[in-house]
Backbone as XML, in Angstrom:
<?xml version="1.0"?>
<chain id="A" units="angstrom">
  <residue number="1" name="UNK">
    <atom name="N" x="0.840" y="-1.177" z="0.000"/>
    <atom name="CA" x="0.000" y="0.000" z="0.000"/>
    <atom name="C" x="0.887" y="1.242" z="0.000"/>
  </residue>
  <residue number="2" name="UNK">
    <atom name="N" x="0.019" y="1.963" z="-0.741"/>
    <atom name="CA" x="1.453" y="3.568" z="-0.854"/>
    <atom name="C" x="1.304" y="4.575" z="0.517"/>
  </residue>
  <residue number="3" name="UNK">
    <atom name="N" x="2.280" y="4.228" z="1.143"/>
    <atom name="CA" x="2.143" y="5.009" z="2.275"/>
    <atom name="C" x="1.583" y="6.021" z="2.246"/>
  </residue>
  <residue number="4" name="UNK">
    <atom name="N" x="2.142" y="7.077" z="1.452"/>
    <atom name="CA" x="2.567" y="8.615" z="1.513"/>
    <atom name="C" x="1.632" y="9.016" z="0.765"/>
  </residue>
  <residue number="5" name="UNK">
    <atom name="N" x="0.231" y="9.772" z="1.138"/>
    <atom name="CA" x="-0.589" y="9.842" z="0.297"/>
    <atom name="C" x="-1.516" y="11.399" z="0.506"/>
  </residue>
  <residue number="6" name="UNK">
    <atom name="N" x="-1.149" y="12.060" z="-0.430"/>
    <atom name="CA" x="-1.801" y="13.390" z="-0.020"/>
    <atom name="C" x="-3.166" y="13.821" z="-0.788"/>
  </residue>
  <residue number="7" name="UNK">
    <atom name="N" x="-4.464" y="14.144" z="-0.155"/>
    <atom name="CA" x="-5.328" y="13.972" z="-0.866"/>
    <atom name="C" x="-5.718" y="16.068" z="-1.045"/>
  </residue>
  <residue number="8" name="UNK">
    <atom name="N" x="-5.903" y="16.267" z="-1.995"/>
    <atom name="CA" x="-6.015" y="17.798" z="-2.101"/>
    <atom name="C" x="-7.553" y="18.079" z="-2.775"/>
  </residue>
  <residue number="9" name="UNK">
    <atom name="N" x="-8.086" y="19.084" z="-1.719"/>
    <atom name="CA" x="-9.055" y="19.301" z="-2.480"/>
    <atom name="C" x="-9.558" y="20.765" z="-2.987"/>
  </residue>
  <residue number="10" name="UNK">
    <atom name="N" x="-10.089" y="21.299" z="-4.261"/>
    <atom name="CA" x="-9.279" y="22.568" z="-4.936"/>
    <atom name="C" x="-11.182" y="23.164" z="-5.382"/>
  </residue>
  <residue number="11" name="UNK">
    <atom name="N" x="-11.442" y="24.016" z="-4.394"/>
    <atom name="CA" x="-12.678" y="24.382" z="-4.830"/>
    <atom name="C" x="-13.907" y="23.445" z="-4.458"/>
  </residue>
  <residue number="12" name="UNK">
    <atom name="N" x="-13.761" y="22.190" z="-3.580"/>
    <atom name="CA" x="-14.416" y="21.373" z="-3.396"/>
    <atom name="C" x="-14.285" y="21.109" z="-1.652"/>
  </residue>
  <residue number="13" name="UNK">
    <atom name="N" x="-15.187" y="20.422" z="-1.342"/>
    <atom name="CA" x="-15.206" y="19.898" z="0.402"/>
    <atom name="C" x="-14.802" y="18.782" z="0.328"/>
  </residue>
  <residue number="14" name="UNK">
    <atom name="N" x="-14.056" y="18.129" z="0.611"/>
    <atom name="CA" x="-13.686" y="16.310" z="0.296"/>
    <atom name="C" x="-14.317" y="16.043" z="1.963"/>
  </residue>
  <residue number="15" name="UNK">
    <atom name="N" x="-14.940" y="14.984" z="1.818"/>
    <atom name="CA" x="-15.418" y="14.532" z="3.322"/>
    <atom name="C" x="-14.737" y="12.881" z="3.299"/>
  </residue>
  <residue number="16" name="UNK">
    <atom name="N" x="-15.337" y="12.699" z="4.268"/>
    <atom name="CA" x="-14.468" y="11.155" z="4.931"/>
    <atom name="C" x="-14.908" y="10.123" z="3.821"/>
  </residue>
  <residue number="17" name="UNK">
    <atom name="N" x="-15.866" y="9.777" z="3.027"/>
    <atom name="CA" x="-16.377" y="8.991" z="2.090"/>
    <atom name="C" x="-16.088" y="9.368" z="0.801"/>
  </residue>
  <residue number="18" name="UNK">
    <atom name="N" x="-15.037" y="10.502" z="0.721"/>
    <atom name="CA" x="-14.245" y="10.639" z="-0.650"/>
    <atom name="C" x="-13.382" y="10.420" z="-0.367"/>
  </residue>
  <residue number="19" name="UNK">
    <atom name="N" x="-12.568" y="10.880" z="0.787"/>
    <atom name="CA" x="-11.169" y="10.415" z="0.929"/>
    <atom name="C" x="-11.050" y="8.588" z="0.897"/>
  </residue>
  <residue number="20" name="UNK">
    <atom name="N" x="-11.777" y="7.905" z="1.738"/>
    <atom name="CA" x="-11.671" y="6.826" z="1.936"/>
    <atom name="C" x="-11.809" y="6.224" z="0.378"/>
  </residue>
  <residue number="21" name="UNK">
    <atom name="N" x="-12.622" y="6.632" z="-0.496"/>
    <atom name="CA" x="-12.711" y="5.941" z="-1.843"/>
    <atom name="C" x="-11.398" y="5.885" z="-2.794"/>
  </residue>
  <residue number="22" name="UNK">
    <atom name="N" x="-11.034" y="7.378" z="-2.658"/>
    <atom name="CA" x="-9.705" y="7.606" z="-2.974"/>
    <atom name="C" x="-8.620" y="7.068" z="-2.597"/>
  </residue>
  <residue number="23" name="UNK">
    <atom name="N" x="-8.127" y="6.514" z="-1.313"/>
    <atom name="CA" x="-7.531" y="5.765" z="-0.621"/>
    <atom name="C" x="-7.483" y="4.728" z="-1.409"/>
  </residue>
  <residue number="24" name="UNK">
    <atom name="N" x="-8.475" y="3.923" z="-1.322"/>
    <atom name="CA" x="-8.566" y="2.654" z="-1.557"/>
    <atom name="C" x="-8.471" y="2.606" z="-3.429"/>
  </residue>
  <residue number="25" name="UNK">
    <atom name="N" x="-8.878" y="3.108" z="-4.079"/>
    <atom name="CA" x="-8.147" y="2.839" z="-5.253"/>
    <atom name="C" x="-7.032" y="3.431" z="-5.576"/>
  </residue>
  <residue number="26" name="UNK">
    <atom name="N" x="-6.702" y="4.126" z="-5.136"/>
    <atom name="CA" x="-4.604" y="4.367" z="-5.280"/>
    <atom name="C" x="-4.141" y="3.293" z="-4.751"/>
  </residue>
  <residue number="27" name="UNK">
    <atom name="N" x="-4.386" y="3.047" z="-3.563"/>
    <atom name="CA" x="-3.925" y="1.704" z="-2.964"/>
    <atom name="C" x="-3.898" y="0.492" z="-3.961"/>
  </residue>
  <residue number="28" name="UNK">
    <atom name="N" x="-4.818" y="0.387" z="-4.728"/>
    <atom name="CA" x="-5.194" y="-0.510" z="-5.297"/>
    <atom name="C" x="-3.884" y="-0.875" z="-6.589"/>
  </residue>
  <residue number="29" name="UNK">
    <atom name="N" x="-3.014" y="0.926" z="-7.186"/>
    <atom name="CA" x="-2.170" y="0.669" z="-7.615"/>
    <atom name="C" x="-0.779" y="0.096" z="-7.763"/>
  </residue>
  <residue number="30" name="UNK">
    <atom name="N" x="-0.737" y="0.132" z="-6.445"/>
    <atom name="CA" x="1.091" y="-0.539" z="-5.878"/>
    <atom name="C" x="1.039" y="-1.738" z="-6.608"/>
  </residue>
  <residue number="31" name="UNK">
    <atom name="N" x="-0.080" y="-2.352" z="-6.630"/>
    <atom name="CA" x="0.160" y="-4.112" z="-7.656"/>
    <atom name="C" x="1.021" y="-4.054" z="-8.736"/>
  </residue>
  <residue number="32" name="UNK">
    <atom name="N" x="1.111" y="-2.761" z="-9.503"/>
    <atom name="CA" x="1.832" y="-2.274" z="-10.479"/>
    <atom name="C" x="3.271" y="-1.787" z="-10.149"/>
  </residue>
  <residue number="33" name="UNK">
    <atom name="N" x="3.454" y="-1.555" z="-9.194"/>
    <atom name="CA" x="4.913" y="-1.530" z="-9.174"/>
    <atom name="C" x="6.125" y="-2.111" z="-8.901"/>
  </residue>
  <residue number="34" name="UNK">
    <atom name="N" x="7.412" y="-2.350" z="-9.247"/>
    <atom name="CA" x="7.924" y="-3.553" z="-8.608"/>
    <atom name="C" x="8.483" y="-3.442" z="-6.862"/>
  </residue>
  <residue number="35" name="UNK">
    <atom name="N" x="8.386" y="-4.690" z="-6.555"/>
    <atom name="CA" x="8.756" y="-4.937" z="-5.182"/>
    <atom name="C" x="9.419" y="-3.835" z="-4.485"/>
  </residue>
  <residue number="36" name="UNK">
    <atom name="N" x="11.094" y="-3.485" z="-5.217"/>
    <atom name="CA" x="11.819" y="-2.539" z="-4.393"/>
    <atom name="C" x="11.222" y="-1.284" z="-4.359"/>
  </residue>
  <residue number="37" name="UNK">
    <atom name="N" x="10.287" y="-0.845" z="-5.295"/>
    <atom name="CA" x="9.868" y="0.447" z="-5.258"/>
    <atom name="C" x="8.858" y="0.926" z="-4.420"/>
  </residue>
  <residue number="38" name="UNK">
    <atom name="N" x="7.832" y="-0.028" z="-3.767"/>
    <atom name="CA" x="6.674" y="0.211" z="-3.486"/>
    <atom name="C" x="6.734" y="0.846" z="-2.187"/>
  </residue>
  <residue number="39" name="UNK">
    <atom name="N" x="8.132" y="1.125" z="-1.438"/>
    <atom name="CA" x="8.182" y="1.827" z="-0.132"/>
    <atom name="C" x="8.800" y="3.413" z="-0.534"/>
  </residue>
  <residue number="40" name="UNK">
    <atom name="N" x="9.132" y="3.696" z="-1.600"/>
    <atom name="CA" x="9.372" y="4.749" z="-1.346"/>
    <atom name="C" x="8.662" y="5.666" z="-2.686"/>
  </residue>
  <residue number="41" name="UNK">
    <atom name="N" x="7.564" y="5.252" z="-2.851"/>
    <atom name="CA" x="6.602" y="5.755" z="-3.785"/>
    <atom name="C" x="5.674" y="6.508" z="-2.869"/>
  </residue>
  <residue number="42" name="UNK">
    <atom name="N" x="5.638" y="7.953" z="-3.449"/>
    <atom name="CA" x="4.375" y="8.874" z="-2.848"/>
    <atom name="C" x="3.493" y="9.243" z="-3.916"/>
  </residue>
  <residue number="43" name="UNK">
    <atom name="N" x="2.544" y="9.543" z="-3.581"/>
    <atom name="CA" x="1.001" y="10.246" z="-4.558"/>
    <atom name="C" x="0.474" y="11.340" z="-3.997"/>
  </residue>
  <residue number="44" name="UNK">
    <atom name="N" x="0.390" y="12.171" z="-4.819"/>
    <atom name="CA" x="-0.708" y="13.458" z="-4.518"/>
    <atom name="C" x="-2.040" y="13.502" z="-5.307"/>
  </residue>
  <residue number="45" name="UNK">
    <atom name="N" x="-3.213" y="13.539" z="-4.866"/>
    <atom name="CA" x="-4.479" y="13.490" z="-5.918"/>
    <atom name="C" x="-4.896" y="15.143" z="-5.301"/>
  </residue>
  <residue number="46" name="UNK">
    <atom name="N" x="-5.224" y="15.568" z="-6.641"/>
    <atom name="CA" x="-5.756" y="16.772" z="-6.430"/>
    <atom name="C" x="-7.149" y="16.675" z="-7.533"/>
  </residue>
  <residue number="47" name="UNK">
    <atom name="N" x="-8.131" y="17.007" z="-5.870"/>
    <atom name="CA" x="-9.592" y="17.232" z="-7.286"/>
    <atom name="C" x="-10.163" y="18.409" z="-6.911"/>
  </residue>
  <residue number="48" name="UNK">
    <atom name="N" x="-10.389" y="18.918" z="-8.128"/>
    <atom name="CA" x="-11.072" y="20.351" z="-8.207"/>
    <atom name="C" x="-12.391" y="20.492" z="-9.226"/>
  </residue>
  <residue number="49" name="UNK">
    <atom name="N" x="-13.054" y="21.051" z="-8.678"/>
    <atom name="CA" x="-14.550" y="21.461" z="-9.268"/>
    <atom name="C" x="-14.357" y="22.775" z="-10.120"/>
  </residue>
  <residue number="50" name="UNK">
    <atom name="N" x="-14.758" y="22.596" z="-11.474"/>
    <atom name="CA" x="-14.976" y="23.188" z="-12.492"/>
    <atom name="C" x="-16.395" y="23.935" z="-12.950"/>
  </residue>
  <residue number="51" name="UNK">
    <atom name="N" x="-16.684" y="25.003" z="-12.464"/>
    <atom name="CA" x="-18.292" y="25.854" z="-12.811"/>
    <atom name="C" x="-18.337" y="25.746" z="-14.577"/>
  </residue>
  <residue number="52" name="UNK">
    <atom name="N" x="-19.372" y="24.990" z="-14.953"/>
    <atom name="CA" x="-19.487" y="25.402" z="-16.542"/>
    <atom name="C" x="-21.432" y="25.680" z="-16.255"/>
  </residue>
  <residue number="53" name="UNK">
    <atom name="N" x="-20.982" y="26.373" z="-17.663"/>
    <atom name="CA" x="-22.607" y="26.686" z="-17.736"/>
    <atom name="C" x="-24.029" y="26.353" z="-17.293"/>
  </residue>
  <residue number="54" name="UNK">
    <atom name="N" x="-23.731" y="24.860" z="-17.890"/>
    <atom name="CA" x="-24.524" y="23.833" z="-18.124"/>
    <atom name="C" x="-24.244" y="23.035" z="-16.529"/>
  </residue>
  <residue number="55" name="UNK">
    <atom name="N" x="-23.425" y="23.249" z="-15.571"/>
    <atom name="CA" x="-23.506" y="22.433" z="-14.855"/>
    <atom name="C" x="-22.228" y="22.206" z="-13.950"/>
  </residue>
  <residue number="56" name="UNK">
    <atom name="N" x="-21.611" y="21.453" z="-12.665"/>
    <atom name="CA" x="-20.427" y="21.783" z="-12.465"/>
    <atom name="C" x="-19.705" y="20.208" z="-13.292"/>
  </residue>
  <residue number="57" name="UNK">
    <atom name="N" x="-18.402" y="20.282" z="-13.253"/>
    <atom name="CA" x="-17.578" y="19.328" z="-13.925"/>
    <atom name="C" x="-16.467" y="18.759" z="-12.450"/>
  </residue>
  <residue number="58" name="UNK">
    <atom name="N" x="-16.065" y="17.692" z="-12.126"/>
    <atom name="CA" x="-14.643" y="17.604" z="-11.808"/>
    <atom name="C" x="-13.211" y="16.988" z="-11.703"/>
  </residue>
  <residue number="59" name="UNK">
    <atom name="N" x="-12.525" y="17.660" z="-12.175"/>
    <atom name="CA" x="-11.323" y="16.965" z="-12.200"/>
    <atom name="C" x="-10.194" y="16.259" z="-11.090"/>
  </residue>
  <residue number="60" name="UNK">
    <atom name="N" x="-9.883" y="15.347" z="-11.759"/>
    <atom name="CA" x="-9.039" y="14.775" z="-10.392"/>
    <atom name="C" x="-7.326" y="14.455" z="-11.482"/>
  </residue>
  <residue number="61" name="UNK">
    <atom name="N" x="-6.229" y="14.391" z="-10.774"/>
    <atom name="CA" x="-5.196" y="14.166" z="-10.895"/>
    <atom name="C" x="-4.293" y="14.059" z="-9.960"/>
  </residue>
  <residue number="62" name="UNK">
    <atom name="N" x="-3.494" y="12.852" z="-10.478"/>
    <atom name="CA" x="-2.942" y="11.652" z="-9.416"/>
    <atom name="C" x="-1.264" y="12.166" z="-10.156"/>
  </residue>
  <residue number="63" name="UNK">
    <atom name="N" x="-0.424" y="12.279" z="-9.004"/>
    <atom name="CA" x="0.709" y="12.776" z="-9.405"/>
    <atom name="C" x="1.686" y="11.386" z="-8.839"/>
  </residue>
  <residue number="64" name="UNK">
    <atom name="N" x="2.400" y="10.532" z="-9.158"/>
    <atom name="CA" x="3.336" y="9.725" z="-8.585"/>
    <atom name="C" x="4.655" y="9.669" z="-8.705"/>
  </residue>
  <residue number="65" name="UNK">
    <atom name="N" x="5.030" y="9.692" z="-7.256"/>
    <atom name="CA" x="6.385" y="10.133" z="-7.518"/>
    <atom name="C" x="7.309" y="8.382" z="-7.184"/>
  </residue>
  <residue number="66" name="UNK">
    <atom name="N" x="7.720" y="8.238" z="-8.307"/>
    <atom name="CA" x="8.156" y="6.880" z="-8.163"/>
    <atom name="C" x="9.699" y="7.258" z="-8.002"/>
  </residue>
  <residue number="67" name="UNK">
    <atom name="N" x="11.027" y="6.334" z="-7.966"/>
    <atom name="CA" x="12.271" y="6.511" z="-7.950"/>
    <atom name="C" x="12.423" y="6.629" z="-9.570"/>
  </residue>
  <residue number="68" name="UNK">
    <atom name="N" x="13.385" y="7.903" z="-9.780"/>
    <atom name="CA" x="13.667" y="7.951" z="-11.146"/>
    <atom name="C" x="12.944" y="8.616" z="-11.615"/>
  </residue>
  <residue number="69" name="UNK">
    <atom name="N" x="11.126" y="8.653" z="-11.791"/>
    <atom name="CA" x="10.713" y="9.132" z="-12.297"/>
    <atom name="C" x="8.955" y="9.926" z="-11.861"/>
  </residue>
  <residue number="70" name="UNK">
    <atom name="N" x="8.696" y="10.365" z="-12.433"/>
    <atom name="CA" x="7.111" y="10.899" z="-11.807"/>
    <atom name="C" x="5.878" y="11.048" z="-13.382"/>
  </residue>
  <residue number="71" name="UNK">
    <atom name="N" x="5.111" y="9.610" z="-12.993"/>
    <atom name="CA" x="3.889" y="9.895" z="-13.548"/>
    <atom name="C" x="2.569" y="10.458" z="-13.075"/>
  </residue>
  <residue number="72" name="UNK">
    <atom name="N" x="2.291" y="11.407" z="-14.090"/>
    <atom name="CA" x="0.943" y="12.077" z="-13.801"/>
    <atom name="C" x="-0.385" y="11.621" z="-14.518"/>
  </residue>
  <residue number="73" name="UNK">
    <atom name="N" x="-1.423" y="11.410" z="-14.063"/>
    <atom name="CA" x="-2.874" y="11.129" z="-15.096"/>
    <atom name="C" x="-3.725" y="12.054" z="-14.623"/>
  </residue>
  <residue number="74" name="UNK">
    <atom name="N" x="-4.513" y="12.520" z="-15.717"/>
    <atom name="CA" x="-5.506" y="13.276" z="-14.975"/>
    <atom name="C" x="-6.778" y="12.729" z="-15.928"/>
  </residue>
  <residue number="75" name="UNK">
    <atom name="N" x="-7.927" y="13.260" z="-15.304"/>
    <atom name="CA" x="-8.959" y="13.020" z="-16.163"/>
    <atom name="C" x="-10.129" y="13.917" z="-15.459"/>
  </residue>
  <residue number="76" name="UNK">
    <atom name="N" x="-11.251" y="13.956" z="-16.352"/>
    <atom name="CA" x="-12.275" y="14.828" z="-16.294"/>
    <atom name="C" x="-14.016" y="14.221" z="-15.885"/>
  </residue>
  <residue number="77" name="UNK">
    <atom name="N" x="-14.928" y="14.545" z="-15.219"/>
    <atom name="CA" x="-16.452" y="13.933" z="-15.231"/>
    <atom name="C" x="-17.260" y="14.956" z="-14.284"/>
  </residue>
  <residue number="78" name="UNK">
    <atom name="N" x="-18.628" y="14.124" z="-14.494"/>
    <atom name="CA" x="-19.418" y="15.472" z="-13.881"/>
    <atom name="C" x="-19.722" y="14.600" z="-12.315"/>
  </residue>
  <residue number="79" name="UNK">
    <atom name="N" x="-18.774" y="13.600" z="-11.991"/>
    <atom name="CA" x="-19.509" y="12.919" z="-10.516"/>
    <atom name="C" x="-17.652" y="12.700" z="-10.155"/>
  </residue>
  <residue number="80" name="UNK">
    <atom name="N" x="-17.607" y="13.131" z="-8.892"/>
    <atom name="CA" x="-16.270" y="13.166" z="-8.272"/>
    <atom name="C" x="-15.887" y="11.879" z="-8.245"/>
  </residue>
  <residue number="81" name="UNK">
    <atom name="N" x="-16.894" y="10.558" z="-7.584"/>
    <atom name="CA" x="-16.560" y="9.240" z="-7.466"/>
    <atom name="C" x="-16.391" y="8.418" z="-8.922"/>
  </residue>
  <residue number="82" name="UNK">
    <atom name="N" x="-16.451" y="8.982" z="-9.621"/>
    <atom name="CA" x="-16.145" y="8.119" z="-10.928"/>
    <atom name="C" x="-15.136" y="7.778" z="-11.251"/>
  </residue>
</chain>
């Protein structure tokens, strides 16, 4: 499990039943990494709410800082838990 885990929230209230969801599928990623790495891997998720016209939007992005290197994903929807 990735220890080091910072959950950010940007224009939004994150309560205990987002964080915990969030938790648990980052967690879910370490399966993907190899053995020696998985202790000194950290993550930052930052989700922020987007006002559009039609409605609000929000984004989330997962920053990982692995040894060597740092992948980022982000992606976009109109329901935070998705």
């Amino acid at each position: 499990m990735i220890e080091r885990l910072t959950i950010t929230g940007v224009k939004v209230e994150l309560d205990a039943a987002t964080k915990k969801y969030v938790t648990k599928k980052i967690a879910r990623l370490d399966r993907y990494l190899p053995k020696h790495a998985r202790r000194s891997v950290s993550a930052d998720v930052k989700l922020k709410q987007v006002n559009r016209d039609h409605g609000n939007k929000y984004e989330a992005e997962v920053i990982f800082y692995v040894p060597d290197k740092t992948l980022t994903a982000k992606d976009s929807t109109v329901n935070i838990l998705a």
